[in-house]
Biopython code that builds the backbone (N, CA, C, O; Angstrom):
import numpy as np
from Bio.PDB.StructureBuilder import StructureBuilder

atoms = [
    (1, "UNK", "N", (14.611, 133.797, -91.516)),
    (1, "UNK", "CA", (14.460, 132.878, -90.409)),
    (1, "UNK", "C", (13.260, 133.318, -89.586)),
    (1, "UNK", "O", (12.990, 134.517, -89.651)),
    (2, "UNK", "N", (12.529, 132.579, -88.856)),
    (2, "UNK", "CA", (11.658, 132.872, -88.565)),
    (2, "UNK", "C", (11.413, 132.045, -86.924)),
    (2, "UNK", "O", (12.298, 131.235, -86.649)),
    (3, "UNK", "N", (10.480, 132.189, -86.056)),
    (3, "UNK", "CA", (10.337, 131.730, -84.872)),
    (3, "UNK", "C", (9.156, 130.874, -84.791)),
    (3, "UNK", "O", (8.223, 131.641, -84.551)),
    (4, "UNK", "N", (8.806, 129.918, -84.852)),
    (4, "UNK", "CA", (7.653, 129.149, -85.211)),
    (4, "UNK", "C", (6.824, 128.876, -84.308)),
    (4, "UNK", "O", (7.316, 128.043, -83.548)),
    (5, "UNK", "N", (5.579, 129.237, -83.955)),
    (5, "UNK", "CA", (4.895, 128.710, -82.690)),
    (5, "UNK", "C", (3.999, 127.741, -83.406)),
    (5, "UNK", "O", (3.666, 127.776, -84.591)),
    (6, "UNK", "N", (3.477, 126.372, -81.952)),
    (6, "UNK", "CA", (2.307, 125.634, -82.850)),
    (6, "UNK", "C", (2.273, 125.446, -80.976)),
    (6, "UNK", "O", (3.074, 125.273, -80.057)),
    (7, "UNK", "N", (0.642, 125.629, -81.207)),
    (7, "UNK", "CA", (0.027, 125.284, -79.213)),
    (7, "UNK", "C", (-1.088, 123.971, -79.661)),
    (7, "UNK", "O", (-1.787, 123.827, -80.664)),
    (8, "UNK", "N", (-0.915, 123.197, -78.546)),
    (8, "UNK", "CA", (-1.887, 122.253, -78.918)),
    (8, "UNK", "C", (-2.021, 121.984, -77.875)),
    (8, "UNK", "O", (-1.071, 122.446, -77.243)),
    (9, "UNK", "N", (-3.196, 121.078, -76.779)),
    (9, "UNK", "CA", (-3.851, 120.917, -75.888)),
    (9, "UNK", "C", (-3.247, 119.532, -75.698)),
    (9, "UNK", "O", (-3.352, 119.198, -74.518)),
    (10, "UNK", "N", (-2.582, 118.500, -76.541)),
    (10, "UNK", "CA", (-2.016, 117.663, -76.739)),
    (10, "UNK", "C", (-0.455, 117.071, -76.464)),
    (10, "UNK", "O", (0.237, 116.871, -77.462)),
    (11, "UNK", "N", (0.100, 116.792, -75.155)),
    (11, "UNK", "CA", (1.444, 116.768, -75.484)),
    (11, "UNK", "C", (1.659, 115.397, -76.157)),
    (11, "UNK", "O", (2.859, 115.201, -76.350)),
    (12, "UNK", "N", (1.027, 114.592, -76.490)),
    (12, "UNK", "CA", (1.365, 113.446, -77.252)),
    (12, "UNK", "C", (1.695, 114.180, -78.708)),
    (12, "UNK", "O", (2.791, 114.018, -79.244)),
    (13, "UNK", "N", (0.798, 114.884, -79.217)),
    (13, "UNK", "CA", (0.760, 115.920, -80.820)),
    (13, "UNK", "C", (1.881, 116.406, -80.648)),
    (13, "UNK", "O", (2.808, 115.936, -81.309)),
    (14, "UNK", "N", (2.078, 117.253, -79.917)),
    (14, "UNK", "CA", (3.327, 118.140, -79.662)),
    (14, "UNK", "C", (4.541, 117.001, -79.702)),
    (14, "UNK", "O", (5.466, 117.286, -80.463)),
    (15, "UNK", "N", (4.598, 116.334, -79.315)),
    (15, "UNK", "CA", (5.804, 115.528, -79.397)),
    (15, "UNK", "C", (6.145, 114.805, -80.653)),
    (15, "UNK", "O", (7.315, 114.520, -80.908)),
    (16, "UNK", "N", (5.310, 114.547, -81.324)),
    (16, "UNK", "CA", (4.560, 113.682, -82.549)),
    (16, "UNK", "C", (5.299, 114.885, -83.487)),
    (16, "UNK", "O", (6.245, 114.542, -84.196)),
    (17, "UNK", "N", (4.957, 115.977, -83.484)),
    (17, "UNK", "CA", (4.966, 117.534, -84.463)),
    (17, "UNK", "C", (6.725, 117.673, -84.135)),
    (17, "UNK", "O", (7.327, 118.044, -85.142)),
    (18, "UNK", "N", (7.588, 117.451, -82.964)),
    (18, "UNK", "CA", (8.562, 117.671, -82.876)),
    (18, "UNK", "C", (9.354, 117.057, -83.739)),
    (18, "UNK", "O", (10.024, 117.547, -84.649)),
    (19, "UNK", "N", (9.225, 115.822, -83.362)),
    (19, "UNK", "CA", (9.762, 114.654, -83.986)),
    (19, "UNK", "C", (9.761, 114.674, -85.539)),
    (19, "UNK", "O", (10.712, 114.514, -86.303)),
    (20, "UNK", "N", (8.167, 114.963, -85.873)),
    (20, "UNK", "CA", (8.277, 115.104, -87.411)),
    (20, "UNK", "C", (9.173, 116.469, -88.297)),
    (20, "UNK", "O", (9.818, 116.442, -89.345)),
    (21, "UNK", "N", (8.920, 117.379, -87.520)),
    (21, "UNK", "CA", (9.350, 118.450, -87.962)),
    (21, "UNK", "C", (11.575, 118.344, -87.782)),
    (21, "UNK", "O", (12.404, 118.918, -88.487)),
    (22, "UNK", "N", (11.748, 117.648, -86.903)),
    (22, "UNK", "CA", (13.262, 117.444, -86.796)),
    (22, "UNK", "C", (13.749, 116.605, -87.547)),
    (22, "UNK", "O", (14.887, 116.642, -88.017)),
    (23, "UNK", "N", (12.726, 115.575, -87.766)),
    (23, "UNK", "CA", (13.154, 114.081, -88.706)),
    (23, "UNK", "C", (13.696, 114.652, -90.384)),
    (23, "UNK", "O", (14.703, 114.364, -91.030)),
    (24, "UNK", "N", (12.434, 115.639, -90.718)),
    (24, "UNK", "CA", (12.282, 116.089, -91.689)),
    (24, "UNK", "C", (12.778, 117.377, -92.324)),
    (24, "UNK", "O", (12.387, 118.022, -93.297)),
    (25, "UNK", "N", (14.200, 117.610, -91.075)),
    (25, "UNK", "CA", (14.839, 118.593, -91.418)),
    (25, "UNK", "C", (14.103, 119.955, -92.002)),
    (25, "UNK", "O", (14.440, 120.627, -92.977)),
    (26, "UNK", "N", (12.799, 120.185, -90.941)),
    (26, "UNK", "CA", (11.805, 121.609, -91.631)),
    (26, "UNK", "C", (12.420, 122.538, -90.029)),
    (26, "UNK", "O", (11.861, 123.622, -89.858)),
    (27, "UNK", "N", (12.997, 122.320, -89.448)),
    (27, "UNK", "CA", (13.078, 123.025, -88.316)),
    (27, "UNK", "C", (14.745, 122.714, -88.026)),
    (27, "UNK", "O", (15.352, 121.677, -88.295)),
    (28, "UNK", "N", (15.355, 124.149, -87.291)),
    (28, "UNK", "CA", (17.155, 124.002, -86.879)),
    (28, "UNK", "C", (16.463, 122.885, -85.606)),
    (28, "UNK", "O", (16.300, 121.669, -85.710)),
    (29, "UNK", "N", (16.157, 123.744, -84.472)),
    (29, "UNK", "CA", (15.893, 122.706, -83.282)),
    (29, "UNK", "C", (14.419, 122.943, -82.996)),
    (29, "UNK", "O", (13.947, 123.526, -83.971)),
    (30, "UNK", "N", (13.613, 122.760, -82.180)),
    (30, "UNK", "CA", (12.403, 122.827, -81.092)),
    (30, "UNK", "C", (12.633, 122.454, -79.731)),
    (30, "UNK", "O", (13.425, 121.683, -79.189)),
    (31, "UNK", "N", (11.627, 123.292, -79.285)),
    (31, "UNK", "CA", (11.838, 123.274, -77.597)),
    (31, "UNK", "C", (10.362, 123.236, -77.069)),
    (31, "UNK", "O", (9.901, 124.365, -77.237)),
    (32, "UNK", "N", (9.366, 122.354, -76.463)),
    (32, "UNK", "CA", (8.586, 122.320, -75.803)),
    (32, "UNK", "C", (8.575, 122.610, -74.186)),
    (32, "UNK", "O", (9.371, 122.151, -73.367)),
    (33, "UNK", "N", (7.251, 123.664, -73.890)),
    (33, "UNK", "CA", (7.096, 124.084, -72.726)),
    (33, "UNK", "C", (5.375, 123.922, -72.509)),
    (33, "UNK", "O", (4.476, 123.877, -73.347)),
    (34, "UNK", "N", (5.351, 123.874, -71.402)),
    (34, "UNK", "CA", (3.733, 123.661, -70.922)),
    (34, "UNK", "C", (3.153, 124.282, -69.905)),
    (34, "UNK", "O", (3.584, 123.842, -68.839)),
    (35, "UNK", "N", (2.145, 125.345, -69.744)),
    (35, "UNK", "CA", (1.498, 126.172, -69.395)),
    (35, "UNK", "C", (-0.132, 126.489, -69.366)),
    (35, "UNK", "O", (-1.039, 126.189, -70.142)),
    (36, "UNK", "N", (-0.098, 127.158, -68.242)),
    (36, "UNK", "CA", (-1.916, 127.540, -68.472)),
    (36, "UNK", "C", (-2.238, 128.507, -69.513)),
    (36, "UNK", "O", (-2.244, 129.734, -69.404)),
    (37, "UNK", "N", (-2.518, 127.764, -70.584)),
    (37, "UNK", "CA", (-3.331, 129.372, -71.139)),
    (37, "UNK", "C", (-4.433, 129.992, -70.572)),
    (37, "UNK", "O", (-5.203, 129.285, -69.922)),
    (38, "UNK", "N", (-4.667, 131.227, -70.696)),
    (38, "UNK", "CA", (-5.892, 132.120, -69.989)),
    (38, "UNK", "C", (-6.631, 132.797, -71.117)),
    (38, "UNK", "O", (-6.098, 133.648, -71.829)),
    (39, "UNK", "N", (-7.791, 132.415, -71.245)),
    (39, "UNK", "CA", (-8.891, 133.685, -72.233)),
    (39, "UNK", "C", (-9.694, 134.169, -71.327)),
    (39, "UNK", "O", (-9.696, 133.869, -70.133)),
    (40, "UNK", "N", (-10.534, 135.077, -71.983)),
    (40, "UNK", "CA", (-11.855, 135.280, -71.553)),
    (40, "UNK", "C", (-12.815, 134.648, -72.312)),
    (40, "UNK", "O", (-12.707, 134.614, -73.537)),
    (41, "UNK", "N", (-14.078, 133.962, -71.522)),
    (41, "UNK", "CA", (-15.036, 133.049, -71.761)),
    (41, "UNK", "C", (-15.975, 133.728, -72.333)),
    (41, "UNK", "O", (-15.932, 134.927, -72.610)),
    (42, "UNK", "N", (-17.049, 132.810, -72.569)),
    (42, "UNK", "CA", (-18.423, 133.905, -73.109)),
    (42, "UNK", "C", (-19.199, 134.347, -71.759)),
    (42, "UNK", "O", (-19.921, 135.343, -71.710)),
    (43, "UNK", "N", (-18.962, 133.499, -70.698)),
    (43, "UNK", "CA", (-19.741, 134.227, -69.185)),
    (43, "UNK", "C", (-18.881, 134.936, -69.086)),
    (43, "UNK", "O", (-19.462, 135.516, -68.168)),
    (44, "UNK", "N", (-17.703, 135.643, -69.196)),
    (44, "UNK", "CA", (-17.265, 136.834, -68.733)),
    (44, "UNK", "C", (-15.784, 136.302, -67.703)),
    (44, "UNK", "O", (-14.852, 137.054, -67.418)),
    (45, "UNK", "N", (-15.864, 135.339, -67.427)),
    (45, "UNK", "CA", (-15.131, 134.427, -66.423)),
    (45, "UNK", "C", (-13.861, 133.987, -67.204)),
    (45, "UNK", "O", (-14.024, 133.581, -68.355)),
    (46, "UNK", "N", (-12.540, 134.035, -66.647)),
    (46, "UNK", "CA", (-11.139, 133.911, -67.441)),
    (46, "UNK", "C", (-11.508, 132.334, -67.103)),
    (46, "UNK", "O", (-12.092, 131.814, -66.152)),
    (47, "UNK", "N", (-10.820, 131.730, -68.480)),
    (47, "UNK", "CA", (-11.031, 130.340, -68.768)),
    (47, "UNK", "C", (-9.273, 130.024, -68.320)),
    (47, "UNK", "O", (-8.497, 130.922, -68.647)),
    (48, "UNK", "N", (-8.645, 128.743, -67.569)),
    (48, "UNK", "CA", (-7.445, 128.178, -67.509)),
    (48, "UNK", "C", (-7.646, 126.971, -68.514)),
    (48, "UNK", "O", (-8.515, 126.103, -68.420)),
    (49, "UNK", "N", (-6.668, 127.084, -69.501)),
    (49, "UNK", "CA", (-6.261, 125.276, -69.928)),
    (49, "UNK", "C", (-5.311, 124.833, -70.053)),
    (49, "UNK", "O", (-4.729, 125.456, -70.942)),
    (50, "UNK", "N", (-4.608, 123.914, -69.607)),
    (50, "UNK", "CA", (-3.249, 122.992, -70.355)),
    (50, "UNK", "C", (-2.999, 123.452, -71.968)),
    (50, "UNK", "O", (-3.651, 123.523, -73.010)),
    (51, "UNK", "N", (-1.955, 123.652, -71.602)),
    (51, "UNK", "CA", (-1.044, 123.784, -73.200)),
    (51, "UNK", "C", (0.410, 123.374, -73.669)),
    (51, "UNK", "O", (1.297, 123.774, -72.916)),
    (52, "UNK", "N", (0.747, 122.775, -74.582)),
    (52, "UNK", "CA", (1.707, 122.479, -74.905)),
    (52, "UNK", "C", (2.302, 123.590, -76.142)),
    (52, "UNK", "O", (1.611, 123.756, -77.147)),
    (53, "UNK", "N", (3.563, 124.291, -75.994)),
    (53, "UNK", "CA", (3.768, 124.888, -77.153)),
    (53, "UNK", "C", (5.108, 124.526, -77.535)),
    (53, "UNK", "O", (6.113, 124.359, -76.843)),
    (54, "UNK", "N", (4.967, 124.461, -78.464)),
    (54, "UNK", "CA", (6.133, 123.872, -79.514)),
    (54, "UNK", "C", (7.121, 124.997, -79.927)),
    (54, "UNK", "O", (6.576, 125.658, -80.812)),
    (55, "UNK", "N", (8.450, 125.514, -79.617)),
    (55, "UNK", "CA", (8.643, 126.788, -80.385)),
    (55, "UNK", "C", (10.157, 126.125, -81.457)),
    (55, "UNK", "O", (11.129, 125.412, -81.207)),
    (56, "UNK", "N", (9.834, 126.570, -82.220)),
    (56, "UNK", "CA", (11.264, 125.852, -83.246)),
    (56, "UNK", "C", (11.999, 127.202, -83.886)),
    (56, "UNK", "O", (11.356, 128.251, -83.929)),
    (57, "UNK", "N", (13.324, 127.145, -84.367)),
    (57, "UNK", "CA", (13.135, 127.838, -85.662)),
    (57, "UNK", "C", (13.585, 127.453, -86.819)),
    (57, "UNK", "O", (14.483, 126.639, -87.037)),
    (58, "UNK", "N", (12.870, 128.122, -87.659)),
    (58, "UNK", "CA", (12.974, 127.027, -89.158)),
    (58, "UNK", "C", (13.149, 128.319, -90.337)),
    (58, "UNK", "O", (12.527, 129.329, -90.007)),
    (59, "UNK", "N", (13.795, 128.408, -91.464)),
    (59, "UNK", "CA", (13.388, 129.081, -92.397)),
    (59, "UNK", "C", (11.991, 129.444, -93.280)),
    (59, "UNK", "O", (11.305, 128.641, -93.913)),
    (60, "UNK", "N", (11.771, 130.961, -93.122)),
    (60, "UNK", "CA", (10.580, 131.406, -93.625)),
    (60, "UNK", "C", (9.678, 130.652, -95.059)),
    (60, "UNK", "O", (8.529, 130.319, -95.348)),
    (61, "UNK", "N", (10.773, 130.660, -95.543)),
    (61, "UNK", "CA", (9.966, 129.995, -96.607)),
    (61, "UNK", "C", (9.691, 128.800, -96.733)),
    (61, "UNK", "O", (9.541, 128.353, -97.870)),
    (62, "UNK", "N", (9.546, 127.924, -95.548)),
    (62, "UNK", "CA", (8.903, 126.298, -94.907)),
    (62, "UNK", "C", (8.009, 126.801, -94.627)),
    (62, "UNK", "O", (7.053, 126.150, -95.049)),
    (63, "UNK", "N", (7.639, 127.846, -94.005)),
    (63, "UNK", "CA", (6.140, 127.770, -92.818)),
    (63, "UNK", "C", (5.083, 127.447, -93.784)),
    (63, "UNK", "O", (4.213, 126.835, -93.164)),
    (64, "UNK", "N", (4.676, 127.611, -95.333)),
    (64, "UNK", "CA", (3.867, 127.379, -95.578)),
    (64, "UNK", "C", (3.502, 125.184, -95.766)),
    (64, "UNK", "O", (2.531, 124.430, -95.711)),
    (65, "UNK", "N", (4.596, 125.109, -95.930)),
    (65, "UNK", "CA", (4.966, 123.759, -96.160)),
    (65, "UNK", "C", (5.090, 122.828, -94.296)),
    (65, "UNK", "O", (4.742, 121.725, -93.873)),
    (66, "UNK", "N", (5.505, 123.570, -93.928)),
    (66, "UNK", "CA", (5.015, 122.680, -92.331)),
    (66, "UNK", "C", (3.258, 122.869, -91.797)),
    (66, "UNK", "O", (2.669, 121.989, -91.169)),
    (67, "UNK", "N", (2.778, 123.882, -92.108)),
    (67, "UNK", "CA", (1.453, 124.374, -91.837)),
    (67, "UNK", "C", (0.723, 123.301, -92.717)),
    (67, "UNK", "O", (-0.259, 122.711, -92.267)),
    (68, "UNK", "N", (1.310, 123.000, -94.237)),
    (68, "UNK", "CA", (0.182, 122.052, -94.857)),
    (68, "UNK", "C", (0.606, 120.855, -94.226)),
    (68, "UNK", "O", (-0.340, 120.383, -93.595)),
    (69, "UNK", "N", (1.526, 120.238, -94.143)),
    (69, "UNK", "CA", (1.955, 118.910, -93.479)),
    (69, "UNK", "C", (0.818, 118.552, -92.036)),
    (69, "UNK", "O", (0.054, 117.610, -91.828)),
    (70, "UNK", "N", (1.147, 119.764, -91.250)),
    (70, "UNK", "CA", (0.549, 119.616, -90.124)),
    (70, "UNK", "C", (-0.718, 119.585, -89.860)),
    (70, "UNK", "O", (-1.127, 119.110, -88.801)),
    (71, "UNK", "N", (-1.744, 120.223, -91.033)),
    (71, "UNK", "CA", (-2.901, 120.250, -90.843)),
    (71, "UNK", "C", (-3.405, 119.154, -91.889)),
    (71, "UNK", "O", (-4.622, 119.097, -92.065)),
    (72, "UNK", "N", (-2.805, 118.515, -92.408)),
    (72, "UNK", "CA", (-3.271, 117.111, -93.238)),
    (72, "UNK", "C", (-2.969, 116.222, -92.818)),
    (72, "UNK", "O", (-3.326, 115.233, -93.458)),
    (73, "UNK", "N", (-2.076, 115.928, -91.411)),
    (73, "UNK", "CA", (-1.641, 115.098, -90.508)),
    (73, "UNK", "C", (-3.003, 114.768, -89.609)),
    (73, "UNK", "O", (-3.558, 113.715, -89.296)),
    (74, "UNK", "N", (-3.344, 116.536, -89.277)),
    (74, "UNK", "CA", (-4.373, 116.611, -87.806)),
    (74, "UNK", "C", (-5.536, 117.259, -88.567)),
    (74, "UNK", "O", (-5.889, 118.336, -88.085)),
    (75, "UNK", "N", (-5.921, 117.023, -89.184)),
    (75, "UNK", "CA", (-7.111, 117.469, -90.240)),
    (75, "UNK", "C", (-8.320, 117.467, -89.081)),
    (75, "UNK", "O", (-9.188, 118.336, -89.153)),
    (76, "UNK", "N", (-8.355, 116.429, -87.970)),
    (76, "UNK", "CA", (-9.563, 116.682, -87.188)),
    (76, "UNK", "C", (-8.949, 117.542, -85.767)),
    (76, "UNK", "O", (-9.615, 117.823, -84.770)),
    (77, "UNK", "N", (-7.775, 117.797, -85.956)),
    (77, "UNK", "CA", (-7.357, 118.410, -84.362)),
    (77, "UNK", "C", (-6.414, 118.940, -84.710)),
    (77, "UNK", "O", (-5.333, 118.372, -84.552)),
    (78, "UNK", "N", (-6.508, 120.701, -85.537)),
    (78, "UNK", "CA", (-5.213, 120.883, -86.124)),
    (78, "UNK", "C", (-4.691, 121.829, -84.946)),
    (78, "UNK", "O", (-5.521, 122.426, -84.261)),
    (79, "UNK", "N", (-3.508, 121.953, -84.739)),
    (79, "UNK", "CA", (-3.290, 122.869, -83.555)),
    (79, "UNK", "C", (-2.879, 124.315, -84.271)),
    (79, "UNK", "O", (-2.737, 124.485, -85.481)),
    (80, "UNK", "N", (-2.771, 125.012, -83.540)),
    (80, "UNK", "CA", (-2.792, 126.577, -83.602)),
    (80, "UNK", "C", (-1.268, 126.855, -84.026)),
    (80, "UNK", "O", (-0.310, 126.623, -83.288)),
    (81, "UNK", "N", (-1.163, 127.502, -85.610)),
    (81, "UNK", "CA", (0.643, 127.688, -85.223)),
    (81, "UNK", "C", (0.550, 129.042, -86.078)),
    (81, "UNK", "O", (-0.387, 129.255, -86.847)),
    (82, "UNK", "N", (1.450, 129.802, -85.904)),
    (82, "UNK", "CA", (2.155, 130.657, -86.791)),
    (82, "UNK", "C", (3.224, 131.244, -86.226)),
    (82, "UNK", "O", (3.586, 130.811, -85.132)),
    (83, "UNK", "N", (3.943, 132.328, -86.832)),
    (83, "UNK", "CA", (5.370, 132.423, -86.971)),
    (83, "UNK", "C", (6.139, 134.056, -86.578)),
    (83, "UNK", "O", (5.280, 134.930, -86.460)),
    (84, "UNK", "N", (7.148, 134.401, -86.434)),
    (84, "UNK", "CA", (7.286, 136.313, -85.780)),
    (84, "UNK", "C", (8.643, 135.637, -86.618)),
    (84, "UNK", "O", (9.090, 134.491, -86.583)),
    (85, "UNK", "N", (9.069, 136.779, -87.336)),
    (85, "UNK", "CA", (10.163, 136.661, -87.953)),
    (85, "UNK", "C", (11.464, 136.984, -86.556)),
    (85, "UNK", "O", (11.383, 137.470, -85.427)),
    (86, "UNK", "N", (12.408, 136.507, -87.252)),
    (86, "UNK", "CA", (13.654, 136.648, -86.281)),
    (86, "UNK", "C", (14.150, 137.746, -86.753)),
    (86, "UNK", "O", (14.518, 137.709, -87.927)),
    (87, "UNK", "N", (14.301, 139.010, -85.999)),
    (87, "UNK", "CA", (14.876, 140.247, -87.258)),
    (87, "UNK", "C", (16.752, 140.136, -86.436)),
    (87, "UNK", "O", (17.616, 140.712, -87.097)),
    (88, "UNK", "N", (17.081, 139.646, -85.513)),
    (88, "UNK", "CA", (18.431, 139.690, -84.917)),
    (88, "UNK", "C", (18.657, 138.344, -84.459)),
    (88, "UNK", "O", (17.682, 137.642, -84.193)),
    (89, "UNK", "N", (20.060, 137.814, -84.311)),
    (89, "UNK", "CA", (20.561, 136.535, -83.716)),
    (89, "UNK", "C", (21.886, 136.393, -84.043)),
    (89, "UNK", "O", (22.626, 137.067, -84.759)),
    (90, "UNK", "N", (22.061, 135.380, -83.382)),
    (90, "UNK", "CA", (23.862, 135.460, -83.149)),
    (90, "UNK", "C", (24.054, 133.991, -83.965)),
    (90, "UNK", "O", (24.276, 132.902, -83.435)),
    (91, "UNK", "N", (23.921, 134.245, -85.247)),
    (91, "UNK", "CA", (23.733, 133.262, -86.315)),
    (91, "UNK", "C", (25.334, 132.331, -85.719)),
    (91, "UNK", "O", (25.548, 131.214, -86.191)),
    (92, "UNK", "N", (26.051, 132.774, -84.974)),
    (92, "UNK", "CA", (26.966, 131.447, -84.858)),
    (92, "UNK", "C", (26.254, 130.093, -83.686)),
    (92, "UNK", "O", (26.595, 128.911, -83.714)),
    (93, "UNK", "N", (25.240, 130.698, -82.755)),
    (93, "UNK", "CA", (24.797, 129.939, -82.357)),
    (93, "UNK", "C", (23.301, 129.311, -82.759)),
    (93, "UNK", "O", (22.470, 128.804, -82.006)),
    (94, "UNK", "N", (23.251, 129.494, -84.039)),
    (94, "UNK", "CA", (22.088, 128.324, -84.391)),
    (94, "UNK", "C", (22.712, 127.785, -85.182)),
    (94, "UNK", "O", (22.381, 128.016, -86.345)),
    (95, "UNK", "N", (23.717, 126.965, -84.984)),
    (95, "UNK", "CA", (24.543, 125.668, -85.660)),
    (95, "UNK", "C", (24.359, 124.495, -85.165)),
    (95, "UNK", "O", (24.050, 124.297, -83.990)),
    (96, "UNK", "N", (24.502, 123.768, -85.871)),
    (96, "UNK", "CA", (24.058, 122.248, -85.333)),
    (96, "UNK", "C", (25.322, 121.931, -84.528)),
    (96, "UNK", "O", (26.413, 122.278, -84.980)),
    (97, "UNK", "N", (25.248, 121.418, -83.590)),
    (97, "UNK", "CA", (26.207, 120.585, -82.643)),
    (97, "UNK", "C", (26.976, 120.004, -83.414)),
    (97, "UNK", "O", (27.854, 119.265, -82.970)),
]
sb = StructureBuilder()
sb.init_structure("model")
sb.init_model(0)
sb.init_chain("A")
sb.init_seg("    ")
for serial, (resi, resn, name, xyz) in enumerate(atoms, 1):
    if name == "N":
        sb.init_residue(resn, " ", resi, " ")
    sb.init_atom(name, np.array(xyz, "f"), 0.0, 1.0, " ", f" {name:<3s}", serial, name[0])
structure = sb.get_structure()
């Protein structure tokens, strides 16, 4: 099992990516949250932007199969995703309702 991140600048995408990914039974649930991300710029100056991140969890051996979906979906605007394995959880509560 695994913890899935995908950030996109997009909450229309993000919602779009939820939907597909739940429809299509590649994810248990997802949960969207929205935040400033912070880098450092090339002037030296911390950059703020809007972000949408998507966090789901889905079994490991999908991520390669949601990653191609998603980037042949958004081939011109693919958003940023990858994955931190789940090494503990209280497997009675990731059951479906």
């Amino acid at each position: 099992m695994i913890l899935l991140h995908i950030s996109t600048k997009d909450e229309q995408q993000a919602e779009e990516i939820v939907e597909f990914l739940i429809r299509e039974k590649l994810v248990v649930d997802a949960f969207i949250s929205d935040g400033e991300k912070q880098k450092l710029g090339n002037d030296g100056k911390i950059m703020k932007e809007l972000q949408f991140l998507i966090t789901a969890k889905a079994k490991a051996l999908l991520f390669d199969k949601i990653d191609k979906e998603i980037r042949k979906k958004y081939a011109s605007d693919v958003p940023e995703i990858y994955s931190l394995p789940i090494v503990n959880m209280d497997w009675g509560q990731s059951a479906p309702d």
